[in-house]
Backbone bond lengths (Angstrom), bond angles and torsions (degrees), N, CA, C in turn:
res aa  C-N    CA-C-N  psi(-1)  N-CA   C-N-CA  omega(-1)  CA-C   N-CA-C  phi
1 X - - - 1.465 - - 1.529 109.07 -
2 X 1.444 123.10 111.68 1.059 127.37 163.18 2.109 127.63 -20.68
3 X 0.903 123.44 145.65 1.536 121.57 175.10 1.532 89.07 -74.64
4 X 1.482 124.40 154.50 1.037 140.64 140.42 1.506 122.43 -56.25
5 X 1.195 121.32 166.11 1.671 130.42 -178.81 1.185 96.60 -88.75
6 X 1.704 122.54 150.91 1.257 113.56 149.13 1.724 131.01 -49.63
7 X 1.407 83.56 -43.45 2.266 88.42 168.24 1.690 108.97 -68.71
8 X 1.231 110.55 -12.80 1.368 99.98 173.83 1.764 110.37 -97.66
9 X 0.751 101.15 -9.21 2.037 98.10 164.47 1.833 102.05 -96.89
10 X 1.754 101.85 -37.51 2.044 65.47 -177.23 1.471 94.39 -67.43
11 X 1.176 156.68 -47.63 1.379 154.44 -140.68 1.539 96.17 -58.15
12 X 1.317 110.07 -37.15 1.511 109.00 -163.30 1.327 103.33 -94.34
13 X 1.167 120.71 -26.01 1.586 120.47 178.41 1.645 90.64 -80.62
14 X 1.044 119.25 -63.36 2.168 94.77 177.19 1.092 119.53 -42.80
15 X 1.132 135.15 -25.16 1.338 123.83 -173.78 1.705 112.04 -84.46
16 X 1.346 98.44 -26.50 1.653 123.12 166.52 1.493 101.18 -26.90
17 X 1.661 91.84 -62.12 1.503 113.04 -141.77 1.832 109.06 -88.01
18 X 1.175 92.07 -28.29 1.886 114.35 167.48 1.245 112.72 -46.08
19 X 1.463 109.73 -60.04 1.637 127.71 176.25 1.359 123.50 -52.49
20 X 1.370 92.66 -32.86 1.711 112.49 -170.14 2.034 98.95 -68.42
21 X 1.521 86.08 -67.64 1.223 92.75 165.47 1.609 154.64 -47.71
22 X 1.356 102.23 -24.72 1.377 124.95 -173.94 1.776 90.91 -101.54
23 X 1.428 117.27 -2.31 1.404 111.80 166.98 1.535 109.61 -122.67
24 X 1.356 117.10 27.78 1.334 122.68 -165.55 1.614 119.76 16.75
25 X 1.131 105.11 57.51 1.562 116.11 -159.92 1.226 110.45 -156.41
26 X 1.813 125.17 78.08 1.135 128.55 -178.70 1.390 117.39 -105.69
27 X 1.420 126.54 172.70 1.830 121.86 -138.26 1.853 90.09 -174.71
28 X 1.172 120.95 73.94 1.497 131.25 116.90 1.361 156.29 8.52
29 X 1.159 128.37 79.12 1.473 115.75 175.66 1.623 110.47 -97.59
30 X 1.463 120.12 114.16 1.409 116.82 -168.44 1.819 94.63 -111.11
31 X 1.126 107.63 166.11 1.433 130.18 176.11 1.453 97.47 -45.61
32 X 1.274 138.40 118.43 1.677 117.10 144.73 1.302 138.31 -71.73
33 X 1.245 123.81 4.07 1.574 124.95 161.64 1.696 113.24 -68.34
34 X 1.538 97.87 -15.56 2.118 97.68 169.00 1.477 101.93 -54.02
35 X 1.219 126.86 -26.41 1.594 125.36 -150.57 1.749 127.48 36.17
36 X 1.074 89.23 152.47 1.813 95.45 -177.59 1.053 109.69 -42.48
37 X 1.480 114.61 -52.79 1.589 106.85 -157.13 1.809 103.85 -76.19
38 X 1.052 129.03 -33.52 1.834 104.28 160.95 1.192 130.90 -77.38
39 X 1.776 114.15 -16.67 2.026 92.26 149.64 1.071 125.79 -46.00
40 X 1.580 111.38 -53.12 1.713 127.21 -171.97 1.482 86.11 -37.27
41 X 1.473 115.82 -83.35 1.577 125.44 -163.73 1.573 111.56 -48.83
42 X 1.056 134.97 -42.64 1.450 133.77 147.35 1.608 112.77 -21.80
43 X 1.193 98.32 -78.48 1.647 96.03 -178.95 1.520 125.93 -91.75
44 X 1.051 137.62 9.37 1.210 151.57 128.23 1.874 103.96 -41.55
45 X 1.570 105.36 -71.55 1.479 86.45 -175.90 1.695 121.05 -72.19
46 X 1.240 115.16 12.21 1.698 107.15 164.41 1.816 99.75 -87.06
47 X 1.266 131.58 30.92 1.102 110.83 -146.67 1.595 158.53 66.92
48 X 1.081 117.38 -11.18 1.555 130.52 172.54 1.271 107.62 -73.05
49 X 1.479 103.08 159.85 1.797 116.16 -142.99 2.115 74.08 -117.91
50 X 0.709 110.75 162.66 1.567 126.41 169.94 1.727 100.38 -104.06
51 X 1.343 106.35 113.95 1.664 114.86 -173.46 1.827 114.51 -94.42
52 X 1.480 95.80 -39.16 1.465 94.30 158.36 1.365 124.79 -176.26
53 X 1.375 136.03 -174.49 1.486 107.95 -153.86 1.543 93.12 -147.74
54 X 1.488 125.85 129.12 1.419 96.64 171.16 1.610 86.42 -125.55
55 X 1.733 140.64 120.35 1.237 152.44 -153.20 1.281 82.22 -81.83
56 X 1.566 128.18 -59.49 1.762 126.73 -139.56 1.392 92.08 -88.22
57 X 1.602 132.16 -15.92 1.834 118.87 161.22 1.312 123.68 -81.82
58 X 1.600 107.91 -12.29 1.429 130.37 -159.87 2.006 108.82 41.26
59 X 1.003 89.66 64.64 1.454 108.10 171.52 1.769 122.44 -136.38
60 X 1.237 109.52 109.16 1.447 111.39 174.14 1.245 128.30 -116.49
61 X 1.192 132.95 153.52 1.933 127.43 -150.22 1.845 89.32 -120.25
62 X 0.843 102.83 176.88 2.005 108.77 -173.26 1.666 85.85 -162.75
63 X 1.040 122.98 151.59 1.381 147.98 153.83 1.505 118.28 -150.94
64 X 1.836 115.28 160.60 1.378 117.00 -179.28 1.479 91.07 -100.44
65 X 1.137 102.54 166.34 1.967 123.78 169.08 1.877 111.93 -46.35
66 X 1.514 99.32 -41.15 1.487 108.08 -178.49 1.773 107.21 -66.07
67 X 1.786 106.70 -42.67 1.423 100.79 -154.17 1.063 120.71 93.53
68 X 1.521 122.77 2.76 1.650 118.10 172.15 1.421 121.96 -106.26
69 X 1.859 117.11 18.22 0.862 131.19 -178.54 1.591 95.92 -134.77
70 X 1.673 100.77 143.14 1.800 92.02 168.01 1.583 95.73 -145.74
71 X 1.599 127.77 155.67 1.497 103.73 149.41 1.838 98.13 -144.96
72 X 0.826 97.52 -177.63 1.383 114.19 178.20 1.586 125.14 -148.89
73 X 1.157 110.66 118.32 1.815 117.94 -176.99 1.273 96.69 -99.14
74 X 1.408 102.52 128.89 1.831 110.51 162.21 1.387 93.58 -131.36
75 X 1.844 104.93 132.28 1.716 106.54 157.25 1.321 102.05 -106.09
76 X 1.256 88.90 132.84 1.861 119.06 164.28 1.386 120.47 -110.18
77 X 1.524 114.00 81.60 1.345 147.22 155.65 1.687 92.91 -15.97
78 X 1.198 125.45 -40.78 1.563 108.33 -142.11 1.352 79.31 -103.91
79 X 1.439 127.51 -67.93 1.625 105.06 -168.59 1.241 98.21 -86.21
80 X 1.327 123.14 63.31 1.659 119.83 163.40 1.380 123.46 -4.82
81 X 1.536 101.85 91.04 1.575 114.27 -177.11 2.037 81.01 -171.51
82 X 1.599 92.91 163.75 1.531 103.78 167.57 1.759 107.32 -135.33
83 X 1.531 82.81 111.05 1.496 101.76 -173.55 1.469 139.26 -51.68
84 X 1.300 133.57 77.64 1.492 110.72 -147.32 1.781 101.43 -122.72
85 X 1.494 87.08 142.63 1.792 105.52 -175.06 1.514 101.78 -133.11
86 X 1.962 93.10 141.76 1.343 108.32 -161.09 1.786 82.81 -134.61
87 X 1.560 89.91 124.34 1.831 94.95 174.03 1.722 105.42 -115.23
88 X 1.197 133.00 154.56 1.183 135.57 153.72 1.801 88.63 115.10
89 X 1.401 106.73 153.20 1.403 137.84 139.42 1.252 128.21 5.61
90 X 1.680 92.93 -83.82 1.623 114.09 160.62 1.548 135.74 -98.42
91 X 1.152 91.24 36.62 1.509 98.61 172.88 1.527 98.86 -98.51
92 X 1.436 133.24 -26.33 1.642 129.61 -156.16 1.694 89.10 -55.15
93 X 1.027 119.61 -76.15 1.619 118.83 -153.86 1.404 103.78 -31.24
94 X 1.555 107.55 -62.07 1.766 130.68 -169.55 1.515 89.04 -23.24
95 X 1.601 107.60 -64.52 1.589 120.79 -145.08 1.133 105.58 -63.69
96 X 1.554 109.19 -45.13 1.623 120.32 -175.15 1.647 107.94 -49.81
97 X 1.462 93.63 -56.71 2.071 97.60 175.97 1.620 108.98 -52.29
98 X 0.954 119.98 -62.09 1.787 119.02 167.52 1.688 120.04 -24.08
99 X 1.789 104.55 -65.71 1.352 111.68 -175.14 1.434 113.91 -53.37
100 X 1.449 115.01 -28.21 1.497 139.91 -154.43 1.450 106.81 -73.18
101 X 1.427 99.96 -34.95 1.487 120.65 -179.51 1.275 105.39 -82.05
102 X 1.401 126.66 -65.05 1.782 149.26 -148.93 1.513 87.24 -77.79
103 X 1.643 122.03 -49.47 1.707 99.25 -144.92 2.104 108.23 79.43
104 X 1.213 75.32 169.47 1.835 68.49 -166.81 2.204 92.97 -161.01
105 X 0.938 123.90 141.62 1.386 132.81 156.90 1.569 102.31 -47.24
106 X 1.032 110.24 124.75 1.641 122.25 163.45 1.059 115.59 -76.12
107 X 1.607 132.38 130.45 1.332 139.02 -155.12 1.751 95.33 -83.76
108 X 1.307 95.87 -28.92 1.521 106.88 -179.43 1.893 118.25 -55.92
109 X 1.114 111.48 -25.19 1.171 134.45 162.09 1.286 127.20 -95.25
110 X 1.092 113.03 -42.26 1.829 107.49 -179.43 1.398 87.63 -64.51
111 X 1.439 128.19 -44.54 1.804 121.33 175.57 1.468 128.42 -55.48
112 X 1.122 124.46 -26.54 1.141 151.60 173.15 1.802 102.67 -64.94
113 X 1.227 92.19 -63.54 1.651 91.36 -166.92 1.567 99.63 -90.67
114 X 1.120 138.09 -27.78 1.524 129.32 152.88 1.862 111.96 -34.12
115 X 1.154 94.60 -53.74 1.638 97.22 -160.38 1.719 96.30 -77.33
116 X 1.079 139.75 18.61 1.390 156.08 164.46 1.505 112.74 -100.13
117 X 1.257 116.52 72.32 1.671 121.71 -159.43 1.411 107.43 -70.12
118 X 1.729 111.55 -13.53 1.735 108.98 -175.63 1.532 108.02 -100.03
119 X 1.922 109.62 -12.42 1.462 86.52 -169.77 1.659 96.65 -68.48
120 X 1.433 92.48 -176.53 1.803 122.19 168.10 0.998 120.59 -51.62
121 X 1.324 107.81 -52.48 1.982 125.35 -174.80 1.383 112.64 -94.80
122 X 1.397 120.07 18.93 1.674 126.21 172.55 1.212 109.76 -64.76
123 X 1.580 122.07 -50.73 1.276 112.50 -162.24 1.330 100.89 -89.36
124 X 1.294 126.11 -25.59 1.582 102.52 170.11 1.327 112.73 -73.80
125 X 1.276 132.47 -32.67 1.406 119.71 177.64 1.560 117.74 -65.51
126 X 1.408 103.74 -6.71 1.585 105.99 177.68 1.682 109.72 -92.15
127 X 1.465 106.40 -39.10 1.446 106.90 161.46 1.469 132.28 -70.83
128 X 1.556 126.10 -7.60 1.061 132.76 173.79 2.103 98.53 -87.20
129 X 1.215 116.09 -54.34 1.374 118.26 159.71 1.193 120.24 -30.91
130 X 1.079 132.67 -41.19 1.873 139.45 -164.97 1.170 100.85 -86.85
131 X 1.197 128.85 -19.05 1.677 134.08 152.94 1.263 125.03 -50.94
132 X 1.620 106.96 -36.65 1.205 111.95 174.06 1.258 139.89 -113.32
133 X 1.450 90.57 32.67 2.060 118.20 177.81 1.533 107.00 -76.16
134 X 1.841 129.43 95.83 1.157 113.33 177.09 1.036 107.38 -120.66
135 X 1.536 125.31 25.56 1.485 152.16 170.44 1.799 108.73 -170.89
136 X 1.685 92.59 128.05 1.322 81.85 154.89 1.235 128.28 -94.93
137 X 1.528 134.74 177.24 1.217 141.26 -147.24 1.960 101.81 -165.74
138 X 0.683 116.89 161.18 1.794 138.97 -166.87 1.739 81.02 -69.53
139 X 1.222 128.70 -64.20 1.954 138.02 -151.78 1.675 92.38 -70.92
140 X 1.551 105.99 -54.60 1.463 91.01 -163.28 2.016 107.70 -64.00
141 X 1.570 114.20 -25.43 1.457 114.45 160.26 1.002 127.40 -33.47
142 X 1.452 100.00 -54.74 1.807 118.86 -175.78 1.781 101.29 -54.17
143 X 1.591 95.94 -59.95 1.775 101.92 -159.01 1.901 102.18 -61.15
144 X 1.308 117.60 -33.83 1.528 115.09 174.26 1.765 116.38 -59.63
145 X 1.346 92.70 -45.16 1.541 90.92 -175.99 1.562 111.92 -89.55
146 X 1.924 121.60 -14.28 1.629 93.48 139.44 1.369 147.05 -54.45
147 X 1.099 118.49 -16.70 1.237 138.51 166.05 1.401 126.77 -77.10
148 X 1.459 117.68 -40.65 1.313 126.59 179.99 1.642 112.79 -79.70
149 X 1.422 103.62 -7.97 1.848 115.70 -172.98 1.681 98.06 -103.28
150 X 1.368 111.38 1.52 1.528 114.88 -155.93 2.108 80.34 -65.29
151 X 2.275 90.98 156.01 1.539 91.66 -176.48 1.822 77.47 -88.72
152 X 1.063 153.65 -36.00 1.516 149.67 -179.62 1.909 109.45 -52.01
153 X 1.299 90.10 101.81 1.587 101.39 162.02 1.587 126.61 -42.16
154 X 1.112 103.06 -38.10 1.776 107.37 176.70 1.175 101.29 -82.83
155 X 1.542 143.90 -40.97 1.717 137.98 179.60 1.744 75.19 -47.63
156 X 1.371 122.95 -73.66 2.028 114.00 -134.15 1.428 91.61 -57.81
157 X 1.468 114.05 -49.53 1.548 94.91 -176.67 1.277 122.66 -29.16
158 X 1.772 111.76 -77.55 1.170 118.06 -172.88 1.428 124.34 -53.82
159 X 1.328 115.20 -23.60 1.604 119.71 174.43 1.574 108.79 -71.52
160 X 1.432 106.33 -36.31 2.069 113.01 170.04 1.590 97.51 -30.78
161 X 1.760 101.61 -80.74 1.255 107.23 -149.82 1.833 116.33 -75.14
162 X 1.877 104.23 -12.03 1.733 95.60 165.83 1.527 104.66 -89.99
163 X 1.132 141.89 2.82 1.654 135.41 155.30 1.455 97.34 -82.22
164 X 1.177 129.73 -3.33 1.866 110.91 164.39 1.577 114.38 -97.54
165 X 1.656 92.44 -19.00 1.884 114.91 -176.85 1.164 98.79 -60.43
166 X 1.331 114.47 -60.03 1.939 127.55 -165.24 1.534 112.03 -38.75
167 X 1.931 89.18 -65.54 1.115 108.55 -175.07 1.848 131.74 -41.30
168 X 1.640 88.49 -43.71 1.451 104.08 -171.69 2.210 92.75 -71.55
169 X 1.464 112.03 -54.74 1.574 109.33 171.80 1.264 102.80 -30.62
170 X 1.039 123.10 -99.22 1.455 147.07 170.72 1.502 99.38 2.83
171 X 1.166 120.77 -48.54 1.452 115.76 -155.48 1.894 123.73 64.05
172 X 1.230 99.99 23.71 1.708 99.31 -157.79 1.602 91.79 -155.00
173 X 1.163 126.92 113.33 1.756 120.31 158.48 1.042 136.07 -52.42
174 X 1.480 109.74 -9.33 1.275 119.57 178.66 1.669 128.48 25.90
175 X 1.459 111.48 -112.57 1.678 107.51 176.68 1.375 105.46 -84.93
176 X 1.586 137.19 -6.80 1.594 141.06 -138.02 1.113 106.50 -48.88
177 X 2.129 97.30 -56.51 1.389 131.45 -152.33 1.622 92.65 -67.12
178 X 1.152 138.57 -48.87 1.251 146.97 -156.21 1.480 99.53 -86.69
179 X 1.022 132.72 -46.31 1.403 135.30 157.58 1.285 139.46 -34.45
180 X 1.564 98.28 -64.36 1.846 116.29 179.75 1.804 95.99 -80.56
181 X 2.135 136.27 -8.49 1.041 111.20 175.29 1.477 100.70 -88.36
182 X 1.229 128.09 -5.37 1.512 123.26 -157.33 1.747 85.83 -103.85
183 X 0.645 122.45 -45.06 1.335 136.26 170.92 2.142 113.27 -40.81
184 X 1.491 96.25 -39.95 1.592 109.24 -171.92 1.136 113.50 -83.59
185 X 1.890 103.32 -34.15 1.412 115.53 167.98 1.391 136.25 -67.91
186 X 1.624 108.60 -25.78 1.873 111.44 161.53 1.076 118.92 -81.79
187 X 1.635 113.31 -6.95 1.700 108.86 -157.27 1.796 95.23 -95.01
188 X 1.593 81.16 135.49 1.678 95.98 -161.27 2.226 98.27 -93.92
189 X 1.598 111.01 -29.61 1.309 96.92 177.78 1.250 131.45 -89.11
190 X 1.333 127.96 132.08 1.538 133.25 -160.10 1.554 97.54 -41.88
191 X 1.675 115.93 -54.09 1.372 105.85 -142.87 1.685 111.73 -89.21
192 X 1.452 116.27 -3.90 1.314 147.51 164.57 1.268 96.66 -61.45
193 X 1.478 127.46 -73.58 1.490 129.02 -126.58 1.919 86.20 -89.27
194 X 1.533 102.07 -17.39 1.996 101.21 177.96 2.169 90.80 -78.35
195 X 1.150 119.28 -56.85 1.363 88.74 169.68 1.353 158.62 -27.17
196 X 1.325 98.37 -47.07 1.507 132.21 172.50 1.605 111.68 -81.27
197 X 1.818 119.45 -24.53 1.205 96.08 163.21 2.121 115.08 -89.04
198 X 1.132 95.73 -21.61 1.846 100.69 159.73 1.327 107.28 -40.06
199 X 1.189 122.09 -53.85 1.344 130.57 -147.45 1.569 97.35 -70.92
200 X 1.742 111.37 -53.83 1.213 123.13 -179.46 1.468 113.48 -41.27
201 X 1.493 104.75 -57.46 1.209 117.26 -175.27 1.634 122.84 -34.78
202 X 1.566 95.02 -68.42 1.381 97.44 168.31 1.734 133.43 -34.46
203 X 1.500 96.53 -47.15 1.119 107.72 -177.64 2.098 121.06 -60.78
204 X 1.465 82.22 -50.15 1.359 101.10 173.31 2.095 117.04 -63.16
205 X 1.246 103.08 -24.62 1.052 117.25 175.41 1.804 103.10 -71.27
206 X 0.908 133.37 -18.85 1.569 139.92 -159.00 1.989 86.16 -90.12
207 X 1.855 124.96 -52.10 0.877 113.62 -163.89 1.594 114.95 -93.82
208 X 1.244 97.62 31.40 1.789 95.77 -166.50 1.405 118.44 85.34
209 X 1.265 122.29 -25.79 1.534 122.15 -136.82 1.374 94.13 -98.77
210 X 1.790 105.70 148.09 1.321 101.84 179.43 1.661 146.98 -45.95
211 X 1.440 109.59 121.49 1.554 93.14 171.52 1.500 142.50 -81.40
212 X 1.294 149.39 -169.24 1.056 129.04 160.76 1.796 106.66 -111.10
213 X 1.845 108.47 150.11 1.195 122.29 -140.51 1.650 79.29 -118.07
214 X 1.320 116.18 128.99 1.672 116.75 166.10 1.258 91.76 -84.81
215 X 1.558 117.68 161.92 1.275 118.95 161.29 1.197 116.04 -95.72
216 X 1.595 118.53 167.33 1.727 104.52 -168.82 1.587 102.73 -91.98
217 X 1.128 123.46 159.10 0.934 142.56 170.13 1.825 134.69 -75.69
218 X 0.920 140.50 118.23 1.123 132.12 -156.73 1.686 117.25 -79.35
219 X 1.477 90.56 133.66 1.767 81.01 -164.94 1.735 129.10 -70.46
């Protein structure tokens, strides 16, 4: 597969950001050395109330008095980044003052090095991406199922469980289901191809539709 252009990742990172927008619902990867506790204080001083806190997920929710602002900080220790989502209208400015401070991963890069299926930092840059699925689209298909075709057993893993990431962002299963089964069907190792049907599961669990039930095992 050819490298992409640099004009062809910003193109794709605007369109990122279009979506985001046209769903007033934008999604962040900021530095994690900011630490939680000066987002909190970040957005605390635009006014936002702290809605709830869970310390041991490291995830905290913010809302305004109206309800037309929301955000949410999650740190993710594992792909070392601190995840931050801004919903509503009037949250853009808030966020903009935040990013302004933090700095933020360029989508232009996490795309870049995603679409690099051999480097090191692919699959986390593909799992930090699946965070920021708030539509799917034909490219982000492509970029899941480079990953899910990967000949490296640890890329499919990690691509399993960010095609269940997307999905759940997304709010929508979009291609997942069709993905993670085509995906179950090449995968030649037992304990892989039970990942990838987890993965399904979840997903399939979002549309009602049946899952598949392991049986238990005898102790």
């Amino acid at each position: 597969m050819p490298k992409p252009t640099e004009t062809a990742l910003r193109g794709r990172a605007r369109s990122l950001i279009e979506a985001m927008t046209e769903r007033t619902r934008w999604i962040y990867a900021v530095p994690r050395d900011t630490g939680i506790a000066a987002l909190k204080a970040m957005l605390m001083a635009e006014g936002l109330g702290r809605e709830e806190e869970d310390a041991k997920a490291g995830v905290v929710r913010f809302s305004n008095d109206a309800g037309s602002i929301a955000f949410v900080v999650f740190d993710s220790p594992e792909l070392e980044v601190t995840l931050l989502e801004a919903t509503g209208g009037d949250a853009a400015p808030i966020l903009a003052k935040v990013l302004e401070k933090t700095g933020f991963y360029a989508q232009t890069q996490l795309l870049k090095t995603a679409l690099d299926v051999r480097s090191p930092e692919a699959s986390k840059a593909l799992r930090t991406l699946a965070h920021m699925v708030v539509a799917w689209d034909e490219d982000w298909s492509d970029l899941f199922l480079l990953h899910l075709a990967s000949p490296d057993p640890v890329a499919r893993h990690e691509a399993a469980i960010a095609t269940s990431i997307a999905a759940m962002v997304a709010r929508d299963p979009g291609p997942a289901i069709s993905l993670l089964e085509e995906a179950g069907r090449r995968e030649t190792f037992p304990k892989l191809r039970e990942t990838i049907g987890e993965a399904l599961n979840v997903v399939r669990a979002m549309t009602g539709g049946p899952v598949e039930l392991k049986p238990e095992r005898p102790a």
